[in-house]
N, C-alpha and C positions, 0 to 999 in steps of 0.2 A: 850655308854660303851659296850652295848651291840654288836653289830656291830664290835667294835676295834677287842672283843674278837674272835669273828666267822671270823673277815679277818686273826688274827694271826693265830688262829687253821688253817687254811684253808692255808696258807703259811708255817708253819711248816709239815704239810699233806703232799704238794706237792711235799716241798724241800726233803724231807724222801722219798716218794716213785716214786721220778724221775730218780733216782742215780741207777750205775749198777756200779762194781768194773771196773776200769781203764784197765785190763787186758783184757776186751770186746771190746778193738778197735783194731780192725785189724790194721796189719803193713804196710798196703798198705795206708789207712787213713794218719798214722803217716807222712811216706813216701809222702806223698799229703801238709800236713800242714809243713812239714820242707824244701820240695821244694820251694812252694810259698813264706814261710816267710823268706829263709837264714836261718835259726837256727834251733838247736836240738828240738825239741819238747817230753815233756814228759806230757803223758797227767793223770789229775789225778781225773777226774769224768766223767761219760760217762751217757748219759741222756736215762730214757726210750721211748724218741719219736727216738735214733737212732735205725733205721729200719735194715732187710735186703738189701731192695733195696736204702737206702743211701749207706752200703756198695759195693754196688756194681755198681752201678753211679757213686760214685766217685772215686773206685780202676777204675773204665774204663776210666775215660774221663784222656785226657791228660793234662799234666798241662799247659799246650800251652794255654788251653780255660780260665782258672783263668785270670782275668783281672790283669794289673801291681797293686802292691801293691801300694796303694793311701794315705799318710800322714796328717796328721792334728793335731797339740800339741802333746798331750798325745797318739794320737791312727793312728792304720794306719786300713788299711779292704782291701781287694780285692771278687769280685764276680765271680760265676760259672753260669752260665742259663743252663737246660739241658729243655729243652720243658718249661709246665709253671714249672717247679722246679727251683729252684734257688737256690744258696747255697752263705755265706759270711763267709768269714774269721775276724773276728775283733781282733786285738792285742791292748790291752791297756797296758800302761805302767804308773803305780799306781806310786805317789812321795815318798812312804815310801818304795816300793814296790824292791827285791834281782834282782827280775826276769819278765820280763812281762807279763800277760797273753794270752792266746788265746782260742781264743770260737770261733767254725762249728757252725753260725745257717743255720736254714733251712727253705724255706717259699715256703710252694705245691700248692700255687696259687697268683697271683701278686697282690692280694688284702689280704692275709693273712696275721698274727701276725709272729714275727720269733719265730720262737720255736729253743734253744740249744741243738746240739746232742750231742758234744763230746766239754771239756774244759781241759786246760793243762797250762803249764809254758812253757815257750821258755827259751833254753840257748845257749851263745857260742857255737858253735862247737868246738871248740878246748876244753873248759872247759870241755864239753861231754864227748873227750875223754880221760883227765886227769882221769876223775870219775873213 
């Protein structure tokens, strides 16, 4: 019981102070996630491990280097390598779910955890621009 309680605290902790307001993602980022996926992307959590130098890795690289978007049920991903950095796009698309989502993780060495920087909603582009 004891344990249960220190992993939720320790999960609602995290979740609280991971979060940065959606307005902290550069447009170049946006620009990156709605090239590679086809879709509008609106993002609406931005995580405290996205860096400066995530912004600025992947406003540089071209989108040429994102690998073709790769499909499976529910979810598709494509990868970036930039040295040992690595960066994945993952879109899942929930059964209950208006809009898909999409999550930047980021992994600083090929043996690391991914950590989320920046997550959003994909829509239409035409719907986009109805809005």
């Amino acid at each position: 019981m004891k344990g249960l309680f220190a992993m939720l605290l320790l999960v609602s902790l995290s979740a609280t102070a991971q979060t940065k307001p959606e307005s902290a993602v550069p447009p170049a980022i946006v620009a990156v996630v709605e090239t590679v996926s086809g879709k509008h992307f609106v993002p609406d959590t931005t995580f405290a491990s996205f860096s400066e130098e995530d912004k600025s890795l992947l406003a540089k690289e071209p989108v040429a280097n994102w690998s073709l978007l790769q499909e499976s049920d529910n979810m598709a991903f494509s990868n970036l390598v930039v040295g040992t950095r690595s960066y994945q796009l993952v879109i899942r698309r929930l059964p209950k779910a208006s809009y898909p989502t999409a999550t930047v993780l980021r992994y600083t060495t090929p043996q690391s955890k991914p950590e989320p920087i920046v997550r959003g909603t994909l829509q239409a582009k035409e719907e986009a621009k109805a809005k």
